[in-house]
C-alpha positions in Angstrom: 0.0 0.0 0.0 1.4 3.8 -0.4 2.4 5.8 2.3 -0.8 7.3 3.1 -2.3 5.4 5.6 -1.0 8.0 8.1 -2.7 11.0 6.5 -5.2 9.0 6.0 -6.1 8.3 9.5 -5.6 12.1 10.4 -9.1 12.9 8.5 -11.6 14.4 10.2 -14.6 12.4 8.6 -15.2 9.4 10.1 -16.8 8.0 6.7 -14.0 6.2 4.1 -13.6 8.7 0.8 -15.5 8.3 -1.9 -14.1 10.0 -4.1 -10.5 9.4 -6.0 -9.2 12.2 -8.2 -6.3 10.3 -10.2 -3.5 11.6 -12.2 -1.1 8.9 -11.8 -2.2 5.6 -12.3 -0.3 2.6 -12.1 -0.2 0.3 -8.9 -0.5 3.6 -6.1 -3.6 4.8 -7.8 -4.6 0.9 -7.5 -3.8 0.6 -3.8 -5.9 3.5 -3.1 -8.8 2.4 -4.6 -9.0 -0.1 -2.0 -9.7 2.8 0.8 -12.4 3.9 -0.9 -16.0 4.0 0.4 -18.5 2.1 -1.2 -20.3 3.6 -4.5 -16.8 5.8 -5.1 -15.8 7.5 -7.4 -12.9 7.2 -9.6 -12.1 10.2 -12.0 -9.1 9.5 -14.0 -7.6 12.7 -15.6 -3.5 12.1 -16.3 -1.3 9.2 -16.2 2.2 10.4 -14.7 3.4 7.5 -13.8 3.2 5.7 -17.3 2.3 2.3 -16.0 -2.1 1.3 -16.9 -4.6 1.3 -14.3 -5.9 -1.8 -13.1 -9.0 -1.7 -11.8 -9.8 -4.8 -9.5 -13.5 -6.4 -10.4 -14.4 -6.7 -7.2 -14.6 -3.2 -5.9 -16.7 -2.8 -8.8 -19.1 -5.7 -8.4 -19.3 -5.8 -3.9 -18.6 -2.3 -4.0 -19.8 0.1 -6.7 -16.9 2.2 -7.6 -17.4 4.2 -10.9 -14.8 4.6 -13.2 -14.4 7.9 -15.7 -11.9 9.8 -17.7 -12.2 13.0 -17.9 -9.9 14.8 -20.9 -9.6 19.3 -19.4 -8.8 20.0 -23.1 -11.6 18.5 -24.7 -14.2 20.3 -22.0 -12.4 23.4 -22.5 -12.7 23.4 -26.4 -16.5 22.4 -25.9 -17.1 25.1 -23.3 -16.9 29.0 -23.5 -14.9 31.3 -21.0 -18.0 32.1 -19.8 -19.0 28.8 -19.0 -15.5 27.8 -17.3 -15.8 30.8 -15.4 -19.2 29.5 -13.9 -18.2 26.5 -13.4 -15.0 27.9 -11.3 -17.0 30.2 -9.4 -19.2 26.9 -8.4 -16.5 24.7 -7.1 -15.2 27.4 -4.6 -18.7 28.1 -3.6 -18.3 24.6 -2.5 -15.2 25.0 -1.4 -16.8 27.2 0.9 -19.2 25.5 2.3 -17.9 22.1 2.1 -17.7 20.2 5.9 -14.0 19.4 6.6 -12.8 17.1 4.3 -9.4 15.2 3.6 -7.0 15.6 0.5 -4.7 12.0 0.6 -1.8 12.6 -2.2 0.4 9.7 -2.7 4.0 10.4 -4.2 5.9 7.6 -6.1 10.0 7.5 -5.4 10.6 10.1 -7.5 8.2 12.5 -6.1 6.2 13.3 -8.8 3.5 10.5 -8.4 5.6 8.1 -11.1 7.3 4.7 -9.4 
């Protein structure tokens, strides 16, 4: 597993995340998926560390994770600046009035989230 059991377990909520933003892929991204709440979420958007994603069939079968991609250059070409901006304006609203949450970042050896 990747060091982040100990951040982990300094997270206010009591409730498991359920949500896994992932730009590295590979086996940490893997790993983490396993602390996952069930019905997560699993947004892929980069893969840094060059190695696939596998994504074990149980946690989707026992445990309804969702898997998506999401590609920023393809949303931005299919969305105004006004649009963006909305959108931007949104997520810090929620920012704002989000309950204490946790943000878990696993680093590979070379510090940039590669192995």
């Amino acid at each position: 597993l990747p060091p982040v059991l100990p951040s982990l377990h300094t997270c206010p909520s009591t409730q498991p995340p359920r949500l896994l933003l992932n730009c590295v892929s590979g086996p940490q991204t893997t790993a983490m998926l396993r602390l996952l709440g069930p019905d997560a979420q699993l947004v892929s958007y980069g893969a840094m560390s060059k190695q696939p994603l596998a994504l074990p069939t149980g946690l989707h079968i026992f445990r309804g994770l969702v898997a998506r991609g999401f590609w920023m250059s393809r949303w931005y070409a299919e969305h105004g600046r006004a649009e963006r901006e909305a959108l931007l304006r949104e997520v810090v609203s929620l920012e704002v009035r989000s309950q204490p949450s946790c943000v878990v970042e696993s680093r590979g050896a070379d510090g940039c989230g590669g192995s």
